[in-house]
N, C-alpha and C positions, 0 to 999 in steps of 0.2 A: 289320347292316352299320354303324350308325351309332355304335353300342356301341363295334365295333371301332375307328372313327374318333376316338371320347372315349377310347378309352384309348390310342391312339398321342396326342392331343392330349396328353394329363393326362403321359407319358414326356417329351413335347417341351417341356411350362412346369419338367419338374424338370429335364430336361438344360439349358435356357434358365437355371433359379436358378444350377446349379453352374460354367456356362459363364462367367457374370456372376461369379463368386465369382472368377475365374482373371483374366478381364478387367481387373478393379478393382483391381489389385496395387498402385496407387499412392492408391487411398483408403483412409479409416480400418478398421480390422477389422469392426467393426460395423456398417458398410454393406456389407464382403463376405457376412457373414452372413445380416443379414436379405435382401439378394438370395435366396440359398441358403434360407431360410425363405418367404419371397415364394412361388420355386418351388415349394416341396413344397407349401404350401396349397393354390396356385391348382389344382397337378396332383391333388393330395388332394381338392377340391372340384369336378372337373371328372370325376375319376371314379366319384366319389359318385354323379354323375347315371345313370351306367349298371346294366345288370341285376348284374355282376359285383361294383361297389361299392354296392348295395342288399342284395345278399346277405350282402355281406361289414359290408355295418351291422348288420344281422339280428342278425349271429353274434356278432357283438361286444356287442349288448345281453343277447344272451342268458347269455353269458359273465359278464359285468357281474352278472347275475340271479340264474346257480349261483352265482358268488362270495359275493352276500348271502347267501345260504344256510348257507354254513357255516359251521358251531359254532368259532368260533376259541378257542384255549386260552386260559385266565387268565393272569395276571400272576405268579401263583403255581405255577402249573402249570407255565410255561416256563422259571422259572428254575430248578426242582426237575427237570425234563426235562435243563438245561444242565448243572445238576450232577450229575446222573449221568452223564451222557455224559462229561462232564470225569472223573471219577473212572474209571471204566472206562478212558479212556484213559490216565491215569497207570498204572493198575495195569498193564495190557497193556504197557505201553512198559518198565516193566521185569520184566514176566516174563521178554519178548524179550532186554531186558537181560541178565538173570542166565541164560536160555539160552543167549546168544551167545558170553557171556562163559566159562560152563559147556564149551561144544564148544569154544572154540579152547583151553580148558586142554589138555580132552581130547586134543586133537589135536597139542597140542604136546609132549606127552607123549608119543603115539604114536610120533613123526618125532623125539624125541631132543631137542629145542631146548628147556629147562625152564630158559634163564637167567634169563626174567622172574618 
């Protein structure tokens, strides 16, 4: 029950940031903002304290964890990957070309219309 209490609290300090952000129409932007930042923290930090935002820290480190994990490509790797993917798309884009181009001859031929 109290869980549920922190996290109706922690929606009420982010509704309270964005509420403030509307409020402040005649202060500078930067203090509508950090209002609007204020709130998410505090509601960000308030439901951290619950089982739901404990869980949800868990997961997030763990994520953090696989991510070191993986083998990310080289410097060289990724631009030899960009360049093929580049090239493949040129070539494809006008295969499509000279097929499109190919059928509306075709077709214009069919139906009589060969002024182009």
């Amino acid at each position: 029950m109290a869980d549920k209490i922190k996290v109706v609290v922690a929606v009420l300090l982010l509704i309270a940031g964005i509420a403030a952000f509307h409020y402040f129409t005649d202060k500078l932007m930067i203090v509508r903002v950090l209002a609007v930042f204020g709130g998410l923290i505090a509601g960000g930090l308030v439901f951290l304290t619950t089982a739901w935002g404990q869980q949800f820290k868990a997961y997030a480190q763990e994520s953090v964890d696989e991510t070191r994990k993986v083998v990310w490509p080289t410097r060289k790797e990724t631009l030899q990957t960009t360049a093929i993917v580049f090239v493949f798309v040129v070539v494809m884009a006008l295969f499509l070309w000279v097929v499109d181009a190919s059928l509306l001859w075709i077709v214009k031929k069919l139906i009589g219309r060969s002024e182009l």
